[in-house]
MARVOFI-221734 format. One record per residue (C-alpha): residue in one letter; x, y, z; chain; residue number from 1. Coordinates in Angstrom, 3 decimals, always signed. Layout:
# MARVOFI-221734
(node 'A',(X,Y,Z),'A',NUM)
...
This chain:
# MARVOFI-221734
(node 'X',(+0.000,+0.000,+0.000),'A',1)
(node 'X',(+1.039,+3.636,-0.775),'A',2)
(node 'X',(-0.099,+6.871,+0.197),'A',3)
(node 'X',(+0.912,+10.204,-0.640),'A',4)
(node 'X',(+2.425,+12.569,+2.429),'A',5)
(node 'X',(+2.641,+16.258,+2.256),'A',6)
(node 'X',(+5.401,+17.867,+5.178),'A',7)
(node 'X',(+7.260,+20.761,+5.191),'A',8)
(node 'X',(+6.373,+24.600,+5.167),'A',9)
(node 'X',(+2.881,+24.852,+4.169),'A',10)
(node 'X',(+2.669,+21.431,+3.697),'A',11)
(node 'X',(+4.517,+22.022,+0.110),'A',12)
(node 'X',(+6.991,+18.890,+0.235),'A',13)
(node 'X',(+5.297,+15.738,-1.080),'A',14)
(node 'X',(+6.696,+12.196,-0.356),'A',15)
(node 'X',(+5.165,+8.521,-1.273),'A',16)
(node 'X',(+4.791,+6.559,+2.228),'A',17)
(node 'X',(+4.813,+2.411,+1.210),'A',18)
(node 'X',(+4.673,-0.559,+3.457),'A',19)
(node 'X',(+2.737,-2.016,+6.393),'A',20)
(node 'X',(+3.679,-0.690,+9.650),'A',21)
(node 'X',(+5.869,-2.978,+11.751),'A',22)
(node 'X',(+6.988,-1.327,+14.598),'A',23)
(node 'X',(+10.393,-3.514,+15.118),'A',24)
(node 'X',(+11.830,-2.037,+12.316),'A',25)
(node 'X',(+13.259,+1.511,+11.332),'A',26)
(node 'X',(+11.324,+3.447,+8.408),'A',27)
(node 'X',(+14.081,+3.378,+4.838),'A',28)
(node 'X',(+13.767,+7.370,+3.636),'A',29)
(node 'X',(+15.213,+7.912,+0.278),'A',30)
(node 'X',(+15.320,+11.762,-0.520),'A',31)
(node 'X',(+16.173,+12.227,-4.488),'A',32)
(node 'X',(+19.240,+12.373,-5.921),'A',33)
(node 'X',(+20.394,+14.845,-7.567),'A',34)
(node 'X',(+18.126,+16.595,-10.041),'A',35)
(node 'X',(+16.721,+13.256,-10.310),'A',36)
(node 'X',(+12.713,+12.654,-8.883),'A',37)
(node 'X',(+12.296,+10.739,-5.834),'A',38)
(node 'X',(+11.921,+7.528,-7.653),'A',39)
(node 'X',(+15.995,+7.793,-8.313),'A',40)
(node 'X',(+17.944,+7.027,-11.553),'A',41)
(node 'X',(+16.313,+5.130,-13.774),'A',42)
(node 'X',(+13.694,+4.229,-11.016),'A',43)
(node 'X',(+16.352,+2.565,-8.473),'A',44)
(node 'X',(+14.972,+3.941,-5.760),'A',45)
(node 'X',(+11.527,+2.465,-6.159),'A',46)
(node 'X',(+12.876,-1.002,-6.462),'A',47)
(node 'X',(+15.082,-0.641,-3.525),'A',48)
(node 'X',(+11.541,+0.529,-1.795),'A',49)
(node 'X',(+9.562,-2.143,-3.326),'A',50)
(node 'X',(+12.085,-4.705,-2.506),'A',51)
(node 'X',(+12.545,-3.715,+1.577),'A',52)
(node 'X',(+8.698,-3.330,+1.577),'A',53)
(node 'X',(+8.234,-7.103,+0.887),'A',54)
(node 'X',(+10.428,-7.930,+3.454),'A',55)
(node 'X',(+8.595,-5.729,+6.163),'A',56)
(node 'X',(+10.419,-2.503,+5.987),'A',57)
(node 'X',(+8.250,+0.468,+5.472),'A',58)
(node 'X',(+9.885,+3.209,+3.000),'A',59)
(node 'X',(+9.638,+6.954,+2.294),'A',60)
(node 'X',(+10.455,+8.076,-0.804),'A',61)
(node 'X',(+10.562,+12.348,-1.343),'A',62)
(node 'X',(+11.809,+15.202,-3.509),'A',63)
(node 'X',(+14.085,+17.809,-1.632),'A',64)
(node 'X',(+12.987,+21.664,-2.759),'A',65)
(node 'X',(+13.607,+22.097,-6.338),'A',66)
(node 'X',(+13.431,+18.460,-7.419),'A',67)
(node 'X',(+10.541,+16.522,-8.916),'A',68)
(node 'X',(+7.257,+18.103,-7.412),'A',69)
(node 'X',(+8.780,+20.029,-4.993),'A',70)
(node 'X',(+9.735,+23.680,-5.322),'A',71)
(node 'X',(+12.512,+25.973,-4.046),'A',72)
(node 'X',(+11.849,+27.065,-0.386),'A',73)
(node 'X',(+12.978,+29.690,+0.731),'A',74)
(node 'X',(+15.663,+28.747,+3.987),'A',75)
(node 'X',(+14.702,+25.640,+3.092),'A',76)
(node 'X',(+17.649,+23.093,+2.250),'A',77)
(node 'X',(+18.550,+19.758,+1.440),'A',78)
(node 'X',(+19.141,+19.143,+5.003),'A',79)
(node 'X',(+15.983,+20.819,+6.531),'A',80)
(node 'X',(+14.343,+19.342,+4.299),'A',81)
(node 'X',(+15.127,+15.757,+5.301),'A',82)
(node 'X',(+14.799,+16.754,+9.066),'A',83)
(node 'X',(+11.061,+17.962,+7.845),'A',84)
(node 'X',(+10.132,+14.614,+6.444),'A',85)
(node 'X',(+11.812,+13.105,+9.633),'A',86)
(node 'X',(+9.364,+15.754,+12.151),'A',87)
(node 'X',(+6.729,+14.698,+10.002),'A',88)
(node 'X',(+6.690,+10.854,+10.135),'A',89)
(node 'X',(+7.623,+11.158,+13.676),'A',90)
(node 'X',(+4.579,+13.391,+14.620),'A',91)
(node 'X',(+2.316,+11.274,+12.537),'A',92)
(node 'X',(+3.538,+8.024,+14.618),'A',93)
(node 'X',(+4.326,+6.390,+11.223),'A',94)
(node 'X',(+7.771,+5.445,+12.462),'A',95)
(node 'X',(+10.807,+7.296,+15.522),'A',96)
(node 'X',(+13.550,+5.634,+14.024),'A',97)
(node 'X',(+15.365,+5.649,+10.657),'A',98)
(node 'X',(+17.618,+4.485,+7.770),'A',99)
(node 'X',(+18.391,+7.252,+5.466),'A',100)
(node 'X',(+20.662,+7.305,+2.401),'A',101)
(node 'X',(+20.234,+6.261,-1.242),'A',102)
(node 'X',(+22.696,+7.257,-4.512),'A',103)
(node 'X',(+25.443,+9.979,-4.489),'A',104)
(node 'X',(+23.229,+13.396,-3.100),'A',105)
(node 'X',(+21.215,+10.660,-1.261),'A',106)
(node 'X',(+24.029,+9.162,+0.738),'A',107)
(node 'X',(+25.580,+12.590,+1.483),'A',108)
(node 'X',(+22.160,+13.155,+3.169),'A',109)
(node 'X',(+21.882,+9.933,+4.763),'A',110)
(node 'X',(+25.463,+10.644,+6.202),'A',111)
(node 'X',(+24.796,+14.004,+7.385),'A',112)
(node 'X',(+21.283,+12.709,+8.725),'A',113)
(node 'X',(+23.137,+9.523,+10.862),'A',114)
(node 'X',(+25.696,+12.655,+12.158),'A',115)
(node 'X',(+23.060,+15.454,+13.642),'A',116)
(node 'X',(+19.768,+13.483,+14.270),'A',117)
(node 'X',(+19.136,+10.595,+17.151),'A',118)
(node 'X',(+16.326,+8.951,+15.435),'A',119)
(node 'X',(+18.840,+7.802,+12.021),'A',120)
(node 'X',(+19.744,+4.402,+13.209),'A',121)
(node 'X',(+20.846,+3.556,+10.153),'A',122)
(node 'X',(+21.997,+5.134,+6.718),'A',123)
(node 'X',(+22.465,+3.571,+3.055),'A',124)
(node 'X',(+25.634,+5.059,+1.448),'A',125)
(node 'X',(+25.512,+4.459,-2.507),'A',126)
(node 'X',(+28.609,+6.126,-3.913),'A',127)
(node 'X',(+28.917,+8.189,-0.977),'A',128)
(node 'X',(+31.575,+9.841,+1.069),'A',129)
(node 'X',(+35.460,+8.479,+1.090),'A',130)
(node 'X',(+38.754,+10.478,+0.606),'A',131)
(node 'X',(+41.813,+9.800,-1.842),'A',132)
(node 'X',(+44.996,+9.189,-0.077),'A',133)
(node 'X',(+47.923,+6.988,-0.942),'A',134)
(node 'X',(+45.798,+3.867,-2.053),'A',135)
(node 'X',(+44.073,+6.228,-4.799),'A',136)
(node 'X',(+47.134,+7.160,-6.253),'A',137)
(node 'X',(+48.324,+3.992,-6.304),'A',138)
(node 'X',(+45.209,+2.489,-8.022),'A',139)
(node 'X',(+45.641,+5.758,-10.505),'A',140)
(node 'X',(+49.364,+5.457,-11.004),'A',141)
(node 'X',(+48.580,+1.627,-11.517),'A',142)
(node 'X',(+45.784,+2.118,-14.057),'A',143)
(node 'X',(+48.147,+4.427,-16.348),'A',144)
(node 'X',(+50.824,+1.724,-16.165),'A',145)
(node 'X',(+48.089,-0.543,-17.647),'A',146)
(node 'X',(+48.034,+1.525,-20.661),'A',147)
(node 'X',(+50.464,+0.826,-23.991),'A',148)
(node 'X',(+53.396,+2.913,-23.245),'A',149)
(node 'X',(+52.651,+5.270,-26.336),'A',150)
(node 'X',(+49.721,+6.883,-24.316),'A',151)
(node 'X',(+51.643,+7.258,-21.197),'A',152)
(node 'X',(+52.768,+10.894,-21.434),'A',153)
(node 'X',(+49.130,+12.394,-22.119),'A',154)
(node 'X',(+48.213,+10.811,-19.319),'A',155)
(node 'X',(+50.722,+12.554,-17.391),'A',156)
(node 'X',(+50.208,+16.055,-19.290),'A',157)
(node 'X',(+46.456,+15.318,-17.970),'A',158)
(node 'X',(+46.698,+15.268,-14.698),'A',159)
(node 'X',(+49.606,+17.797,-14.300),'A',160)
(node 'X',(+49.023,+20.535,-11.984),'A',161)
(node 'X',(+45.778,+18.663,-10.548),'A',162)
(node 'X',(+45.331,+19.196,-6.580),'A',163)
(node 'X',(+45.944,+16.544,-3.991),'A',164)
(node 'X',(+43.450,+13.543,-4.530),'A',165)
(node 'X',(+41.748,+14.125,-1.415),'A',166)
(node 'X',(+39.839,+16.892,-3.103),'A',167)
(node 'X',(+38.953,+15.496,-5.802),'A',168)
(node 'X',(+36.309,+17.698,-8.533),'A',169)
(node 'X',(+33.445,+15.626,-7.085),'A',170)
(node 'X',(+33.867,+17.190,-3.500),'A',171)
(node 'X',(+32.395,+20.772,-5.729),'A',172)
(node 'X',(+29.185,+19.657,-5.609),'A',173)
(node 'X',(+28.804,+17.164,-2.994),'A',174)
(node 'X',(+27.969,+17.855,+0.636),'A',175)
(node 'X',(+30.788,+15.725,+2.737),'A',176)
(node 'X',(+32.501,+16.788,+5.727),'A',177)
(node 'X',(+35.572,+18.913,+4.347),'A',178)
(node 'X',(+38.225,+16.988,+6.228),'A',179)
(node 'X',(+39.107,+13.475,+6.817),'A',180)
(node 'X',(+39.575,+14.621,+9.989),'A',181)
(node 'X',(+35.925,+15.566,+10.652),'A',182)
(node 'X',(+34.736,+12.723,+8.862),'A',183)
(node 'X',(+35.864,+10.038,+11.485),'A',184)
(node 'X',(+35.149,+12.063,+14.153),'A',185)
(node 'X',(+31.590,+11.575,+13.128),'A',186)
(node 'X',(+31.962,+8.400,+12.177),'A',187)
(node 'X',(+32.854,+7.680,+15.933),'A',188)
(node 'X',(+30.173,+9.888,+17.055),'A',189)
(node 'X',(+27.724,+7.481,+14.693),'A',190)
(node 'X',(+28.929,+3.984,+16.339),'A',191)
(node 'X',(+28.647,+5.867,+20.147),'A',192)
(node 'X',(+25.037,+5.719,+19.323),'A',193)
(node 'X',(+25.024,+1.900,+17.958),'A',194)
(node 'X',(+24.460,+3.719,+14.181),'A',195)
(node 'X',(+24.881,+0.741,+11.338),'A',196)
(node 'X',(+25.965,+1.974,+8.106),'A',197)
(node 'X',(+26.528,+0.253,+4.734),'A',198)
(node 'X',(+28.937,+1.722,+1.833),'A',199)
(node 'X',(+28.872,+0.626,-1.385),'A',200)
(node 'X',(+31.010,+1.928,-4.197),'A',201)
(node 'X',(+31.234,+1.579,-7.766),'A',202)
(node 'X',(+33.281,+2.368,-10.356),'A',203)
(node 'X',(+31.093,+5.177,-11.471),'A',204)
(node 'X',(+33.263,+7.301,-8.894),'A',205)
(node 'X',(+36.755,+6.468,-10.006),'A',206)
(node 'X',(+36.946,+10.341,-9.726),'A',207)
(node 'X',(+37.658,+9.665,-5.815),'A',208)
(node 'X',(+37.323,+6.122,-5.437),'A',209)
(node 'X',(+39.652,+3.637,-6.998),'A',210)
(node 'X',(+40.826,+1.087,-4.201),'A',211)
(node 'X',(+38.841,-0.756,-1.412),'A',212)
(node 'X',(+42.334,+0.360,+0.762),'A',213)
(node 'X',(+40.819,+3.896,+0.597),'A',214)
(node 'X',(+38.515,+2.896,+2.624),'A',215)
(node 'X',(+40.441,+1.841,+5.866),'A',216)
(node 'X',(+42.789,+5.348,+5.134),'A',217)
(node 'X',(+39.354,+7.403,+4.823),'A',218)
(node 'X',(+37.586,+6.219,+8.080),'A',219)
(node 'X',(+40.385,+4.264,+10.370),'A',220)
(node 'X',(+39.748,+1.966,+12.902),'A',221)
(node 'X',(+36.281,+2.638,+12.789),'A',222)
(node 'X',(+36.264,+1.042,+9.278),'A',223)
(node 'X',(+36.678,-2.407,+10.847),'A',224)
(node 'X',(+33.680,-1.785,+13.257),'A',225)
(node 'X',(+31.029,-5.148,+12.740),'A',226)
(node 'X',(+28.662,-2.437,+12.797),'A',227)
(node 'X',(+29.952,-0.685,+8.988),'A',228)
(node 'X',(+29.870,-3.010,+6.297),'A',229)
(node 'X',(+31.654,-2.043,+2.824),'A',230)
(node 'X',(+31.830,-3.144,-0.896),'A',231)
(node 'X',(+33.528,-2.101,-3.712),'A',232)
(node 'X',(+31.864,-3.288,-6.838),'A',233)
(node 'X',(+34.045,-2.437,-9.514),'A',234)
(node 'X',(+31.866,-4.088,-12.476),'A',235)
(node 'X',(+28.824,-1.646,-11.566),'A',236)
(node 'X',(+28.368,+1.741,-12.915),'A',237)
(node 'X',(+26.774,+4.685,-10.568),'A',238)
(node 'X',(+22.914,+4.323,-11.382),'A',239)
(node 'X',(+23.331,+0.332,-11.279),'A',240)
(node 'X',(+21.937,+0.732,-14.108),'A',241)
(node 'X',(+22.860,-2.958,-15.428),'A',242)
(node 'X',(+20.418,-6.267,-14.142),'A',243)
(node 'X',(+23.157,-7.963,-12.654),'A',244)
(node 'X',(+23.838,-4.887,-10.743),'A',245)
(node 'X',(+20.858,-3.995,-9.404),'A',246)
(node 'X',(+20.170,-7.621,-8.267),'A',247)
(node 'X',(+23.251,-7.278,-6.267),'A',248)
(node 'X',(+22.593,-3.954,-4.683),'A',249)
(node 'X',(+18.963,-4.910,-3.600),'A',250)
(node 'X',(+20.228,-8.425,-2.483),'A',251)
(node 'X',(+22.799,-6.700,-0.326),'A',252)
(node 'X',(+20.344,-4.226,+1.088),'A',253)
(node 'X',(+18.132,-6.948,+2.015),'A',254)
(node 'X',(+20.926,-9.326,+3.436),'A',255)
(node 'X',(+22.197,-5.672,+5.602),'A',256)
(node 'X',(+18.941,-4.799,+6.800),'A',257)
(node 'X',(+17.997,-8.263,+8.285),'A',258)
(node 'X',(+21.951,-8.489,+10.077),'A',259)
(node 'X',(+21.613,-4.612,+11.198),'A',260)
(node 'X',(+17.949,-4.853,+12.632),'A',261)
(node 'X',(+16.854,-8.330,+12.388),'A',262)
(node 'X',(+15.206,-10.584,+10.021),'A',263)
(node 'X',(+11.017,-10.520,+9.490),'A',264)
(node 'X',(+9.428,-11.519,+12.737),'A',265)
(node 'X',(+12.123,-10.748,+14.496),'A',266)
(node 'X',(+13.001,-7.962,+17.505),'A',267)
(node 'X',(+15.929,-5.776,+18.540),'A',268)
């Protein structure tokens, strides 16, 4: 069942609420990504709905301002905006805790949602935050050396004068924490409160992510926790576009989401 919820100043946010309740479970919230209507790139994040619905796990699917059906807002961003479809499920008693993430702008608001809010349990990182670091070059440095020798030096001539991969052109438009720094201090901050997270990244990001190494560097000894789970899935492209791919992703969602909060029927 689905039903249509409007949140936000003057009511002017619209979401699609699917599922039957079951109260043992946190509540999957997938804001858009991107430009991209709620329903995500080439409809991903309906079937990753559709799928977690089947298995129990209610889902809320919405357009931040300026997306889909919803318009600017005035003071109203990305991040209000996800806190607003939070307030509202809350007050409604449709659900007081939650998984929040999805592809690329998605994750970076499920990230920044498991960081500031109590009620994120949980948050579904698609392509989503990780820093460059030694292992990146390497993988780079590697993947040039893979080339015939003849193409070697444009390479080179490329990437001369390019900054330090950390920052790669991706972090422009992307809303991570600006340090590596920062980001394990709120990964830390996430675990303190029992958070689970799942990271999956593809090769659609080679921009910033080219070895599963990275990982570890990025996050630490927090990377290890039993409580973050990663893949790197270097045959998929960003929108899992492909059917192999996206019967991988939503296997792996539903495989995480039983281990993080326990299999249909039952409790934690």
């Amino acid at each position: 069942m689905q039903t249509f919820e409007r949140f936000g100043p003057d009511a002017r946010l619209v979401g699609v609420l699917g599922g039957v309740a079951d109260a043992s479970r946190p509540l999957l919230v997938l804001p858009n990504a991107g430009l991209v209507p709620r329903a995500g790139p080439f409809r991903i994040h309906v079937e990753i709905a559709r799928r977690l619905e089947a298995r129990g796990i209610r889902s809320f699917r919405f357009d931040l301002p300026g997306a889909g059906e919803a318009p600017h807002l005035a003071g109203v961003d990305a991040a209000a905006a996800t806190r607003a479809a939070l307030d509202h499920l809350a007050a409604r008693g449709i659900a007081d805790r939650f998984v929040v993430g999805g592809i690329c702008s998605a994750a970076d608001r499920g990230w920044r949602a498991a960081a500031e809010d109590p009620r994120v349990v949980g948050a579904i990182l698609l392509d989503g935050v990780c820093y460059g670091g030694p292992w990146f070059q390497f993988a780079r440095i590697a993947g040039v050396l893979a080339r015939p020798p003849r193409e070697w030096l444009g390479v080179v001539r490329r990437h001369a004068g390019a900054g330090p991969a950390a920052a790669p052109p991706t972090a422009a438009y992307r809303d991570w924490p600006p340090t590596r720094t920062e980001a394990r201090a709120q990964l830390a901050a996430m675990l303190a409160r029992d958070v689970r997270l799942l990271f999956v990244y593809t090769r659609g990001v080679s921009d910033y992510f080219r070895d599963p190494r990275q990982f570890g560097w990025s996050f630490g000894a927090a990377a290890r926790d039993p409580r973050v789970t990663c893949h790197y899935w270097r045959d998929c492209d960003h929108t899992f576009y492909a059917r192999f791919a996206r019967a991988r992703l939503l296997d792996a969602l539903a495989r995480w989401f039983d281990d993080a909060f326990g299999a249909v029927g039952e409790t934690r």
